[in-house]
C-alpha angles and dihedrals in degrees: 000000000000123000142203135267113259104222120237094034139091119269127207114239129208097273091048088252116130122225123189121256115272088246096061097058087058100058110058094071083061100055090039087059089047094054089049093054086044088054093040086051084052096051101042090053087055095048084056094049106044083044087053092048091051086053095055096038082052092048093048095056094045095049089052090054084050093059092033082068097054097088094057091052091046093051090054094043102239117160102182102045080053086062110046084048095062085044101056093041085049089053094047091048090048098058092035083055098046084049098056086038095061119096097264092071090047095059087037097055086062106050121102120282102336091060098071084059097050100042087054085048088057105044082043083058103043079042088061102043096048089057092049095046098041098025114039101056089060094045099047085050088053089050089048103062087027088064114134094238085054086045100067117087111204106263096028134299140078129301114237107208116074087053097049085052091049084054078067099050095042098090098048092057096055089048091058098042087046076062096050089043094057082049100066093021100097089041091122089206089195102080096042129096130269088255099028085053090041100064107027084045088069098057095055088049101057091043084051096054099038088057097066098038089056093052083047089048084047095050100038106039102073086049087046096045087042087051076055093068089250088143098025153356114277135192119211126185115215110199122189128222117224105213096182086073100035140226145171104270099027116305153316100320095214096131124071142152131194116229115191109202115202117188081317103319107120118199135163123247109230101174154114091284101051083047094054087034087059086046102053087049092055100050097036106253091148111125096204124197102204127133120261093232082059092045090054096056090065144041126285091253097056095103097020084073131057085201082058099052092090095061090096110087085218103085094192090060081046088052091049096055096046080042092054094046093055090052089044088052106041116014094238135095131240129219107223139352101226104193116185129156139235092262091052079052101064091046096068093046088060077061093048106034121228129336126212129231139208096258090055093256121114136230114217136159099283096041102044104079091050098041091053105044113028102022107050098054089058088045094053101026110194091343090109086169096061098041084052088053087052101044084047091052094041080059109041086060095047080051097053084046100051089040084052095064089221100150137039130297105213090055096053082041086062094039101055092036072067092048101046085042085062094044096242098125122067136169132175121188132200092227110075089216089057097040079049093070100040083060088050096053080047086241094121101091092199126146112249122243090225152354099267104097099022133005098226116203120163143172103207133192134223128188103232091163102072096232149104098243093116090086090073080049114117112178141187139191130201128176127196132173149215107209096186094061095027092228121138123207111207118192133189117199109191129182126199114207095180099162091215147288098295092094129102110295092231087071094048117095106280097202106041107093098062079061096051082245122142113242101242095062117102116234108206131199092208101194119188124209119208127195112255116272093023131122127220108223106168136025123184109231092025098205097028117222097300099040091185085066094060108127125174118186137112143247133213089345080314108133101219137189127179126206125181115221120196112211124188136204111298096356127129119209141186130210125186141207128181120191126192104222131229118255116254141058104328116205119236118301109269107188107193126185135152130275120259126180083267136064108261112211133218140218134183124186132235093231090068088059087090092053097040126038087215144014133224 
């Protein structure tokens, strides 16, 4: 009896083969079209995505160039374009936000290997965004009223205010960048790849960074407001380093002026005590404290002479003394000693423009250094009064210029972040909070008490000739170092380019000739500056060029020799001192000079990177 074919199976045919049943020969065409849709779908969802990705990827860049654009418009001062600038960036983060929020990203941050890198690109995003949309209102509202033209007060000054507003908003903008940076925190970057990590990496960065300044705004900007005279009048010296007779820290100091700063309003004192003040420092009235062991390491006159009170390398000991005098004098205390030089100077002029003068000439940033220290002294001759009227005149104007704001920010910003990089800007303040942050811009110019933070080393000048030749002085310092025996050479290398004799006599050396030298030959007081707990073990030339003048002692923990060079027209000449180093972790290498007219190069060499973990 014959049965049926049971459909679905395989039937034996007449010759035993097996064939497969007709309905499955009809079906494969129709899986294989499936896997093709399946593969089409694919396709087509990574077509959108990668086509979404390139949008926000669009929108972030062009967002950044919004916001690179912001500090044009500010400089000009221009609000509204402020403004439209925030709303436009705002509108580019939103829909690069909406985009990396949709489903697809969702599916693609957790596939293998390329998710890691998605899923960084999208908190990156929503970071972004939240920082634009929370962050950026409050900061171009701060630019606004911050803007240059809203600073000035009539009469010269800051103005407070907006300051005092931006203490307000402050707070709300670390909130929203701590949420931005919970946003990017858990990004490994490791795993991610090189352009992925480029460019999300600098964004962390950035939100890393910005963490920490505001904390530092937030901390420094009631001290700073309160320096401003916001909760009371303060008085300031400024006292200006004349580099063409050196000193440590910059120059003969014969030159101050007293600036009293009243809730912003900056203003000159032109009375009775800064005359008695000038007076006292001429004729060494001056009833120092200072240890005996500081007082043998320098000349009789260091503390006789207010222009002599700059020959220490430790500023703070310099501000004291000129302190001390004030309060002799007057029977009142100042609130800060404030030192710069002529090439800072010049500097700030290249932020404020020219400046006229009396005669109908002008003083701007290429002419300054050389009016006020080689000119001058032709133009006055021996008359040091009257050269000492004119510098003060000469400042008093620059002064009148910089207290107007009339000129940008950003720019003097630049320019005394240059000047405070080649030590030619220091400032030492009575209240510890205030001296704490003089110490935190690096414009203290004090001595360490030890090697933890920095590793200070310095080869310092001092002007022994009476005269005005360094500014025909050129010098240059090089360290090198021997790690096995922990010892460091440090080496000064100075040229005179004193043209000849036919110059005033005021600028000749005044000394010299009781020393048959001839008066166009620098004497120089070379001081060396050892790290604390260190010993100096070698110095080349041992007694220097006036062995009489050898003095060994220390400052402030500092070990210190002097030398005196002798250094005639048109010579170059190089002095050594080798220091054995205490044991111990050492800070980072911190090479110190004094500022000359010229740039004074440094170099430190590779052989001190196994005693120090950085070098300045």
């Amino acid at each position: 009896m014959s049965s049926k074919p049971t459909p679905g199976r395989f039937r034996e045919g007449r010759a035993g083969n097996h064939a497969p049943a007709p309905q499955r020969r009809r079906r494969w065409p129709w899986v294989l079209l499936g896997v093709f849709v399946i593969l089409g779908a694919i396709a087509g969802v990574g077509g959108i995505f990668a086509s979404q990705a390139l949008g926000v990827r669009d929108d972030l860049m062009a967002a950044k160039s919004q916001l690179g654009s912001l500090t044009d418009a500010y400089k000009k001062g221009d609000a509204e374009q402020m403004q439209a600038i925030g709303a436009e960036a705002l509108r580019l983060t939103t829909k690069a936000d909406a985009t990396v929020e949709g489903p697809l990203w969702d599916v693609a941050s957790a596939l293998p290997v390329v998710g890691v890198n998605i899923a960084a690109v999208r908190s990156a995003t929503e970071a972004t965004h939240i920082i634009v949309r929370d962050a950026l209102p409050s900061g171009i509202e701060l630019l606004g009223i911050m803007s240059p033209d809203k600073l000035k007060v009539e009469g010269g000054g800051i103005n407070l205010a907006p300051f005092q507003q931006a203490q307000q908003t402050l707070p709300q903008i670390k909130t929203v960048l701590a949420s931005a940076q919970a946003k990017v925190s858990g990004i490994d970057r490791g795993a991610l790849l090189p352009v992925v990590d480029d460019a999300v990496g600098q964004l962390i960065s950035v939100v890393d960074q910005a963490g920490p300044m505001l904390d530092t705004v937030e901390k420094v900007l009631p001290i700073a407001l309160r320096m401003a005279g916001s909760e009371g009048p303060r008085n300031y010296l400024v006292v200006f380093q004349n580099n063409a007779e050196i000193r440590a820290t910059g120059g003969n100091a014969a030159t101050s002026t007293l600036i009293h700063a009243e809730n912003g309003k900056i203003e000159k004192v032109e009375d009775d005590s800064v005359e008695d003040f000038y007076n006292a420092g001429v004729t060494g009235r001056l009833r120092s404290d200072l240890p005996d062991e500081t007082l043998a390491l320098y000349e009789w006159d260091f503390t006789k002479n207010a222009q002599n009170f700059t020959r220490t390398p430790d500023f703070p000991t310099t501000a004291q003394m000129f302190s001390q005098l004030w309060t002799q004098t007057n029977d009142s205390q100042i609130d800060g000693v404030i030192s710069m030089d002529p090439v800072a100077l010049s500097y700030m002029l290249k932020a404020t423009g020219p400046v006229p003068l009396e005669d109908g000439s002008e003083i701007n940033a290429d002419n300054a250094v050389k009016l006020l220290l080689n000119d001058t002294y032709e133009k006055f001759g021996t008359n040091g009064l009257a050269a000492d009227a004119y510098f003060a005149d000469v400042a008093s104007r620059v002064f009148d210029k910089i207290a107007s704001g009339s000129w940008s920010p950003t720019d003097m910003i630049d320019q005394l972040t240059r000047s405070v990089d080649e030590d030619r800007i220091y400032a030492w303040f009575p209240r510890e909070d205030e001296n704490a942050l003089a110490v935190d811009l690096k414009i203290d110019g004090a001595l360490t008490a030890d090697n933890t933070k920095a590793t200070q080393v310095g080869i310092y000048l001092n002007n022994s000739s009476y005269s005005k030749l360094e500014y025909f002085l050129s010098t240059s310092l090089a360290v090198t170092c021997d790690a096995a025996t922990r010892t460091m050479t440090t080496s000064l290398t100075m040229t005179s380019t004193v043209p000849g004799s036919d110059m005033s006599g005021y600028r000749l050396g005044y000394r010299n000739p009781s020393m048959n030298l001839p008066r166009t030959t620098m004497i120089l007081d070379t001081l060396y500056v050892a790290p604390p707990g260190s010993t100096i073990t070698a110095i080349n030339p041992a007694d220097g060029d006036v062995k009489k003048w050898n003095r060994d002692g220390a400052e402030n923990g500092h070990p210190l020799s002097s030398r005196t060079m002798l250094l005639k027209k048109g010579e170059t000449k190089t002095v050594s001192f080798t220091t054995q180093l205490p044991e111990g972790e050492l800070g980072p290498l911190e090479v110190r000079y004094s500022p000359t007219v010229t740039q004074t190069p440094v170099t430190i060499d590779a052989s001190c990177t196994a005693l120090f973990p950085a070098a300045k």
